[in-house]
C-alpha positions as CSV (number, residue, x, y, z in Angstrom):
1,X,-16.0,14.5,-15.6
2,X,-18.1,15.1,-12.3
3,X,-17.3,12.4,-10.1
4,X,-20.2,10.2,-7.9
5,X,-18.7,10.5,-4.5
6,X,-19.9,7.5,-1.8
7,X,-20.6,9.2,1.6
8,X,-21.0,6.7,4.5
9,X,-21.4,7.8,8.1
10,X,-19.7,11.2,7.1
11,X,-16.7,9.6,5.3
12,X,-16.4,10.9,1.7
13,X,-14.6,8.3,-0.2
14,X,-13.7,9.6,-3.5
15,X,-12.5,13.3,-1.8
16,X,-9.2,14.6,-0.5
17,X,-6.3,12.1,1.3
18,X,-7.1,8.7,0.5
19,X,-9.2,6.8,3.4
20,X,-7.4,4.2,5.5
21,X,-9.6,0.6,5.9
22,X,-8.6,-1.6,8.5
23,X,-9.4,-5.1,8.1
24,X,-10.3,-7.6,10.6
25,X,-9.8,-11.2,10.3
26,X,-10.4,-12.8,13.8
27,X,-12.2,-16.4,13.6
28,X,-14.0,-16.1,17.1
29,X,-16.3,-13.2,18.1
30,X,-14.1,-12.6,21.6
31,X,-11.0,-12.3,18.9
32,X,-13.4,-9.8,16.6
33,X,-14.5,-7.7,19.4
34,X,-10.8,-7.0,20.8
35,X,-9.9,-6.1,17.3
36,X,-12.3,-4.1,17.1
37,X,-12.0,-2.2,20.6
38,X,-8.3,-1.6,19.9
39,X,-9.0,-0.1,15.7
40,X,-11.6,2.2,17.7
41,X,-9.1,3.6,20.6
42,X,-5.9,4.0,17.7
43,X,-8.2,6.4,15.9
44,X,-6.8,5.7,12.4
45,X,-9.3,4.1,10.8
46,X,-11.8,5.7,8.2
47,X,-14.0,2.5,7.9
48,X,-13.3,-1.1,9.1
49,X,-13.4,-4.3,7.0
50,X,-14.9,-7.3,8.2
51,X,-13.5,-10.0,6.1
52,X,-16.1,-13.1,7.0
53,X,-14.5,-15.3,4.8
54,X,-11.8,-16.1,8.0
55,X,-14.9,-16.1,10.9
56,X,-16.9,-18.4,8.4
57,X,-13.7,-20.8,7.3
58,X,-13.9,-21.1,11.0
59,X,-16.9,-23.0,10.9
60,X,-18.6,-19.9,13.2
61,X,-21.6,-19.3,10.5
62,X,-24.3,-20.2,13.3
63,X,-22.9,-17.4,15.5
64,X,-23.1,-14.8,12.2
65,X,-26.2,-13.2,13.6
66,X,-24.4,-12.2,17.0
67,X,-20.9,-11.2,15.8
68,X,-22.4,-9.3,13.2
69,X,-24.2,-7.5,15.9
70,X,-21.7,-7.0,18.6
71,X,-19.7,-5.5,16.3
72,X,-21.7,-3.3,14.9
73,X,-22.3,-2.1,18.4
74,X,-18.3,-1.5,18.9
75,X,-17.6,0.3,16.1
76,X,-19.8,3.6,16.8
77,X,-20.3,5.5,14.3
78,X,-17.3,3.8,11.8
79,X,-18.3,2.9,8.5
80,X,-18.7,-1.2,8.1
81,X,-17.3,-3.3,4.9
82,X,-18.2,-6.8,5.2
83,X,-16.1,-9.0,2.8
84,X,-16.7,-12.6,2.0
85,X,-13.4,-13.2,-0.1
86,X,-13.4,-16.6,-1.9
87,X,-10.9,-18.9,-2.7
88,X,-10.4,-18.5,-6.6
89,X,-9.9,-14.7,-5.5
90,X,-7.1,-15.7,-2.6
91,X,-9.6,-15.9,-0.1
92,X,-10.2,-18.5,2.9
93,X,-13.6,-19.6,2.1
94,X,-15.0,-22.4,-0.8
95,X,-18.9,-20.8,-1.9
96,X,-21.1,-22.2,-4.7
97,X,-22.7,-19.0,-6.2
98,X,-26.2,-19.1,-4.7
99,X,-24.7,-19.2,-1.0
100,X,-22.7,-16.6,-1.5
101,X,-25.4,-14.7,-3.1
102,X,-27.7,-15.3,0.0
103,X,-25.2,-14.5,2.9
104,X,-24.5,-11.1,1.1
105,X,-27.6,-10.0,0.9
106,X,-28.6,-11.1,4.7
107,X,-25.5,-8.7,5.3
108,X,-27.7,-5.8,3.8
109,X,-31.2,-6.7,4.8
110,X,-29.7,-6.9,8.7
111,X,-28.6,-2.8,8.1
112,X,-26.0,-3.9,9.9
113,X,-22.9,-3.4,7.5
114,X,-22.5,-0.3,5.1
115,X,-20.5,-1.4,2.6
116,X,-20.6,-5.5,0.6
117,X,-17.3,-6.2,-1.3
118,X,-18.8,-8.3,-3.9
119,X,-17.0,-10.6,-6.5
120,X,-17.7,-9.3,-10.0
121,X,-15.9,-12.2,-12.4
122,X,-15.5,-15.0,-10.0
123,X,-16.0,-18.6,-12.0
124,X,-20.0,-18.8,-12.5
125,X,-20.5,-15.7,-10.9
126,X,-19.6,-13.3,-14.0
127,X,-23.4,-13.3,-15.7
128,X,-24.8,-12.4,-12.1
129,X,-23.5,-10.0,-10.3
130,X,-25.2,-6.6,-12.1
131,X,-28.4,-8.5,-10.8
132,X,-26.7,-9.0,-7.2
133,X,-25.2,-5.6,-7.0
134,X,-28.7,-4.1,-7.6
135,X,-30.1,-6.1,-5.4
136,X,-27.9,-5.3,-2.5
137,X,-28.7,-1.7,-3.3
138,X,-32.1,-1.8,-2.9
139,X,-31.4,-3.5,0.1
140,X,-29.7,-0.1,1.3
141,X,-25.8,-0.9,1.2
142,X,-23.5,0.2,-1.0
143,X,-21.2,-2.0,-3.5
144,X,-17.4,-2.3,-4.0
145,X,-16.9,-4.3,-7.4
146,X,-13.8,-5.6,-7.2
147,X,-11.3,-8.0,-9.0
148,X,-8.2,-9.7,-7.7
149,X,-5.7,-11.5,-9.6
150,X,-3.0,-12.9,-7.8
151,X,-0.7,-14.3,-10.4
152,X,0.6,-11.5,-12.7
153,X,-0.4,-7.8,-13.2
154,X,-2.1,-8.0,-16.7
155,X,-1.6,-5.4,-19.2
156,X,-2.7,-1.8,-19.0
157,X,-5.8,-2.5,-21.4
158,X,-7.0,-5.0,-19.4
159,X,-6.8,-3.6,-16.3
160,X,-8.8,-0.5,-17.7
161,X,-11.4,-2.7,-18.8
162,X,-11.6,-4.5,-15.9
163,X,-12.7,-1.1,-13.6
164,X,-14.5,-0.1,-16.6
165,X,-16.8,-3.4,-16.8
166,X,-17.0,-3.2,-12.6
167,X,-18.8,0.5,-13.6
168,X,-21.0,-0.9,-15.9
169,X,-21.9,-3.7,-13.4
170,X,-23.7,-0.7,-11.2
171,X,-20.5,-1.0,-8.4
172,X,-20.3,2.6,-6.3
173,X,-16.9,1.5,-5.7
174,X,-14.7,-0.1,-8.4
175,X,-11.5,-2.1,-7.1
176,X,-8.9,-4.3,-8.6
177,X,-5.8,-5.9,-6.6
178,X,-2.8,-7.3,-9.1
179,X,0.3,-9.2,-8.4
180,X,3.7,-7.5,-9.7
181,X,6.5,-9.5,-10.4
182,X,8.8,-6.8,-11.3
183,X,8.8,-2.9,-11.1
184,X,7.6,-2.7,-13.8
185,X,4.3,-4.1,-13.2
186,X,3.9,-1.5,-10.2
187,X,3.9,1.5,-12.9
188,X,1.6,-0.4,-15.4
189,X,-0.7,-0.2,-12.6
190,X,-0.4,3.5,-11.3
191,X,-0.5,4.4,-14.8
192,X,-3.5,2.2,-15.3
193,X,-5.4,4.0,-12.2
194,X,-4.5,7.2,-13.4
195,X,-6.2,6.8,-17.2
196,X,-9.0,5.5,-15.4
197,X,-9.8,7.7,-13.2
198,X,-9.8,9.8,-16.1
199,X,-13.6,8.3,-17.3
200,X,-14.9,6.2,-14.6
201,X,-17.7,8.7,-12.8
202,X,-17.4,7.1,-9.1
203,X,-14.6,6.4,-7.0
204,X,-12.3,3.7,-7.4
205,X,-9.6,1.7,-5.5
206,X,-6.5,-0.2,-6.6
207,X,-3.4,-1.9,-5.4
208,X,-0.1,-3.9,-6.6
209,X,0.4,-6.3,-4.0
210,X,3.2,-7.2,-1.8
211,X,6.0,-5.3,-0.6
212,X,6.6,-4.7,-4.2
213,X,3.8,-2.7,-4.8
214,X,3.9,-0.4,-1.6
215,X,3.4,2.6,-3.8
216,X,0.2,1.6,-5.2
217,X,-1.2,1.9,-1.3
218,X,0.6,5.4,-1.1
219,X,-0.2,7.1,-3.9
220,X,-3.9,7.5,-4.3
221,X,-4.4,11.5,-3.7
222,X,-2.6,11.3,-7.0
223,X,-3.4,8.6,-8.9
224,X,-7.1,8.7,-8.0
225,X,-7.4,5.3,-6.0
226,X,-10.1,6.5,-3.1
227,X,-8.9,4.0,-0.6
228,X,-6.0,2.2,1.0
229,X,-5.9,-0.7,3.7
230,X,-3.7,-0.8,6.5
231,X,-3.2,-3.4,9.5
232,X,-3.3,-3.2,13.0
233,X,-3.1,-7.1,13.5
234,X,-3.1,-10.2,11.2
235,X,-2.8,-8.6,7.1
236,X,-5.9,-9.5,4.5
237,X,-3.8,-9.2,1.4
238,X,0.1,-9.3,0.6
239,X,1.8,-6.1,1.0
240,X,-0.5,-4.0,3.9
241,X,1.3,-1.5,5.4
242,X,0.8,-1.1,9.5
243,X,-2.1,2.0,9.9
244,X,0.1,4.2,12.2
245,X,2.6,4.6,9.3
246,X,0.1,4.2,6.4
247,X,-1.2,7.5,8.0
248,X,2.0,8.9,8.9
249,X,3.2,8.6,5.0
250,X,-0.5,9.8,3.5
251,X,-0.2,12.7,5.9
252,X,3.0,13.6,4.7
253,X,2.1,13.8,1.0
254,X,-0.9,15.7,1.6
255,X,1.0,17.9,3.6
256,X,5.1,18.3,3.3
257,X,4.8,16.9,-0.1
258,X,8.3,15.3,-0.3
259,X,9.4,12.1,0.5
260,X,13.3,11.0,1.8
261,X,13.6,7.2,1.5
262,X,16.8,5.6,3.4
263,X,17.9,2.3,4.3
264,X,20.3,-0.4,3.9
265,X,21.9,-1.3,-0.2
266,X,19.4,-3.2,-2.1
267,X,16.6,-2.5,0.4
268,X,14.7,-0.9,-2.3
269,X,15.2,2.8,-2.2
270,X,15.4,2.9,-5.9
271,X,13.0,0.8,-7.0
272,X,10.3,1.7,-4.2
273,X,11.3,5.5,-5.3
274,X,11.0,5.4,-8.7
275,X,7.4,3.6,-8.3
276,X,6.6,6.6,-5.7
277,X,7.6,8.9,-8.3
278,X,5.4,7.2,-11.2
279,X,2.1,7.1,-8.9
280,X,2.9,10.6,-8.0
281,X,3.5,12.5,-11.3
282,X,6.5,13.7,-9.5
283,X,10.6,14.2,-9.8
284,X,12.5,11.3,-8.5
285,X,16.2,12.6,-7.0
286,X,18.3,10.0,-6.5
287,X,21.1,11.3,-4.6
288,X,24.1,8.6,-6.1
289,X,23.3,9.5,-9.1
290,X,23.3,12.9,-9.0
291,X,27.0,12.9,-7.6
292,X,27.9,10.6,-10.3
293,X,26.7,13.4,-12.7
294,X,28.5,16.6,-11.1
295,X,31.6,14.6,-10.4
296,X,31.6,12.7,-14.2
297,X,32.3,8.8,-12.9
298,X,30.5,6.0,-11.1
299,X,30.4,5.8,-7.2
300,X,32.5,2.5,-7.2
301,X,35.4,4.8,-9.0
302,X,34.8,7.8,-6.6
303,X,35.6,5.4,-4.0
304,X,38.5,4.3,-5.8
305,X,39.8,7.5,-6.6
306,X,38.7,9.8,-4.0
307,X,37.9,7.8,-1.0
308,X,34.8,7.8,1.1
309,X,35.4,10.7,3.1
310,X,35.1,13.0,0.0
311,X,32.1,10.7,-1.1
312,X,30.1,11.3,1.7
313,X,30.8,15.2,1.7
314,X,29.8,15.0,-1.5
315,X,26.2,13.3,-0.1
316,X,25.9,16.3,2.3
317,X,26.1,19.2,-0.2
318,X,23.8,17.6,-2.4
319,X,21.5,16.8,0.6
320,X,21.8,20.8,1.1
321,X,21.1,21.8,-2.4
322,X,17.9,19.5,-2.2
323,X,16.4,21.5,0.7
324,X,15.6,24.1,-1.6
325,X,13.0,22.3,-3.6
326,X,9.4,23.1,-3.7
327,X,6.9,21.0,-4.8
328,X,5.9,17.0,-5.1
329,X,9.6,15.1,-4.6
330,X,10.7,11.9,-3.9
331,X,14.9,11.6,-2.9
332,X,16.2,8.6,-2.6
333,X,19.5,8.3,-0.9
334,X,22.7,6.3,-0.3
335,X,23.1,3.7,2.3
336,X,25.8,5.6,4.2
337,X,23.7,8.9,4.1
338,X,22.2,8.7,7.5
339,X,25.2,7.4,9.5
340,X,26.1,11.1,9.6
341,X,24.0,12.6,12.5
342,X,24.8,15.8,10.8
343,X,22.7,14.9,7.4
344,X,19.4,14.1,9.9
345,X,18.3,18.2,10.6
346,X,18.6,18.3,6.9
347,X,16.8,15.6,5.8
348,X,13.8,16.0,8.1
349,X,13.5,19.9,7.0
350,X,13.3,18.3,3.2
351,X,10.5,15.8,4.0
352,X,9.5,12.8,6.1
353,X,12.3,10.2,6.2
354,X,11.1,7.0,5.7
355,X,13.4,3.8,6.2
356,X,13.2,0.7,4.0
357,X,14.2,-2.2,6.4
358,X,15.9,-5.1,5.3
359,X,17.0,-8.4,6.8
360,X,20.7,-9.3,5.8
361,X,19.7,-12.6,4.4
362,X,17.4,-10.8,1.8
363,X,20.4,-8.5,1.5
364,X,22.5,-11.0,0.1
365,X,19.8,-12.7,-2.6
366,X,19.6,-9.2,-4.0
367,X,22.9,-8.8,-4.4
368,X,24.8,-11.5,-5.3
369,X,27.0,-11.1,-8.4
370,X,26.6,-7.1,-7.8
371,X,30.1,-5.9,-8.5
372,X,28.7,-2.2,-8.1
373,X,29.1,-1.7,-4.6
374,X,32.4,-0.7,-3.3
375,X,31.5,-1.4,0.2
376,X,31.0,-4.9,-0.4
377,X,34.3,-5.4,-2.4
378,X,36.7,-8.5,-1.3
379,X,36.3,-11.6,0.6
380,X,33.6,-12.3,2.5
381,X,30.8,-10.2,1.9
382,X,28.6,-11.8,4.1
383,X,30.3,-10.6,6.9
384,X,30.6,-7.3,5.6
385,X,26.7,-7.3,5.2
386,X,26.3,-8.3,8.3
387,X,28.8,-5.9,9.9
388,X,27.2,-3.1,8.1
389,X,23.8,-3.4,8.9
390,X,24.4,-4.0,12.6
391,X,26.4,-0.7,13.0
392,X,24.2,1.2,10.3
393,X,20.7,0.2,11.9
394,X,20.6,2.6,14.8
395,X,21.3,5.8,12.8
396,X,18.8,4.6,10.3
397,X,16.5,4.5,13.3
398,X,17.3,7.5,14.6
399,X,17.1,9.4,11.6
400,X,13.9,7.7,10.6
401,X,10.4,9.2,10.6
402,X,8.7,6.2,9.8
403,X,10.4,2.1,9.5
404,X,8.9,0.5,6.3
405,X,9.2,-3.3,6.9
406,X,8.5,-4.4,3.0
């Protein structure tokens, strides 16, 4: 099917890499204005979201007129999103219906703003918005549809529907935002973006919140969501990644096409791998396991039998034997990997190293009662934790492309 693409001030969303949004949510125009200056000079943005909702909860709606136009004059020739997020979607602002109706379409008579993020089945909102959306058309902006839920991520069906119904609503842009509780949830959302990319004739955006769901803002080239937000200050929405490395990672997939995740036990590698590997329709290598395979026992007995030293030769000849791959890949590796300097030419000639950052007390919630880990055998395996991660920090640092806080 023969996609509608949305081209705005030269950005095609809905072709190539996906685009990087950066949102602002300063509450005073001196606070929007530096935000904006300092989005402009990083050069990492695509387009710029302007999430009124904060500005407005500040009781600043007299000064709307102005910010809206100083802005407009600081961001050149960047695109302009201007969201009004309410509070039954997780936003900082109470609306009845017709207010919100009427500040959105001042946004697009002022031709100020590009883009209007509008709500399509917010609480007495649901039998109005086709009406809205076309009016804020004609007004000459183009519409995101979009749909947040922030307690669960529903089934697959209804999450298809949902971006289906946003289509028939006249959206150019259809979005929807869910809440994972469990990895699970992540890939019932990249798989859910994939089918509907499938039939839906226009671009459309979608993301598993929180750290959880990092994928979901990683993935798009792949799964077919057109656009991804990043921060460079205060985050709109659980879960935003930084821009610098948002760009950093898209880059790399577009480009070296292989991911090397490292990190601390139980910051994630496996779980944040194998929902890179879902959104990406690509292998997932996980580097513990495939030792366990070759050598015919778990990594707890290897340690038992063989001793680390032989384990973590073991990690550096099948760190070699990965370099050969071609094609889409994530690895994810073992905690100890990067301690040896020697494994770091390796791993950056196999793809960008990313490291999954933990704090030690988040170390210990994951683990407790985890019997599995042979590092962390004996008494006092707080201590060890906390031992660990201070010694193993600056090689995972130094070996690191990118630091994912999550």
């Amino acid at each position: 099917m023969e996609k509608r693409m949305v081209e705005i001030k030269g950005v095609r969303i809905g072709e190539g890499m996906p685009k990087i949004c950066v949102p602002l949510t300063d509450t005073t125009i001196e606070g929007l204005l530096k935000s904006a200056d300092a989005v402009v000079e990083s050069g990492l943005a695509d387009l710029v979201e302007w999430r009124l909702d904060w500005f407005l909860a500040a009781k600043e709606s007299s000064l709307l007129p102005e910010a809206a136009r100083r802005l407009r004059s600081r961001l050149g020739d960047l695109p302009l999103l201007a969201t009004i997020r309410t509070a039954c979607e997780g936003g900082e602002l109470s609306l009845p219906p017709e207010e919100y109706r009427k500040l959105n379409l001042w946004l697009a008579e002022s031709g100020l703003v590009d883009l209007i993020d509008i709500q399509v089945f917010s609480p007495g909102c649901e039998e109005k918005t086709a009406g809205w959306i076309e009016e804020l058309q004609k007004a000459g902006a183009k519409v995101i549809g979009s749909w947040h839920c922030f307690e669960e991520t529903p089934p697959q069906e209804s999450m298809e529907w949902r971006l289906h119904e946003i289509q028939k609503r006249g959206a150019d842009i259809c979005k929807m935002a869910v809440m994972p509780k469990h990895p699970a949830d992540v890939f019932r959302l990249l798989r859910a973006t994939r089918q509907a990319n499938e039939y839906l004739d226009r671009p459309l955006v979608t993301m598993s919140m929180s750290g959880l769901g990092a994928a979901s803002r990683l993935t798009g080239e792949y799964t077919g969501s057109a656009l991804t937000f990043g921060t460079l200050g205060t985050a709109s929405a659980p879960g935003q990644i930084p821009a610098g490395e948002l760009k950093q990672l898209l880059t790399a997939l577009h480009e070296k096409r292989k991911l090397v995740l490292i990190g601390f036990m139980g910051s994630g590698k496996s779980t944040q791998g194998a929902a890179l590997a879902e959104g990406l329709g690509c292998p997932l290598y996980d580097t513990d396991q495939m030792i366990e395979e070759v050598e015919g026992m778990s990594v707890q007995e290897l340690f038992v039998r063989k001793g680390e030293p032989y384990f973590r030769q073991q990690e550096a000849n099948v760190l070699k034997k990965l370099t050969k791959l071609r094609g889409l890949a994530v690895i994810s590796t073992g905690g100890g990997m990067a301690v040896s300097e020697d494994n770091h030419p390796p791993m950056r000639e196999l793809g960008l190293v990313v490291c999954l950052n933990i704090q030690k007390e988040e170390v210990m919630r994951r683990l407790k009662g985890d019997k599995s880990r042979p590092l962390l055998a004996g008494a006092n395996p707080e201590e060890k934790i906390e031992e660990l991660l201070k010694f193993r920090a600056p090689f995972y640092e130094k070996a690191a492309d990118v630091m994912l806080f999550l």
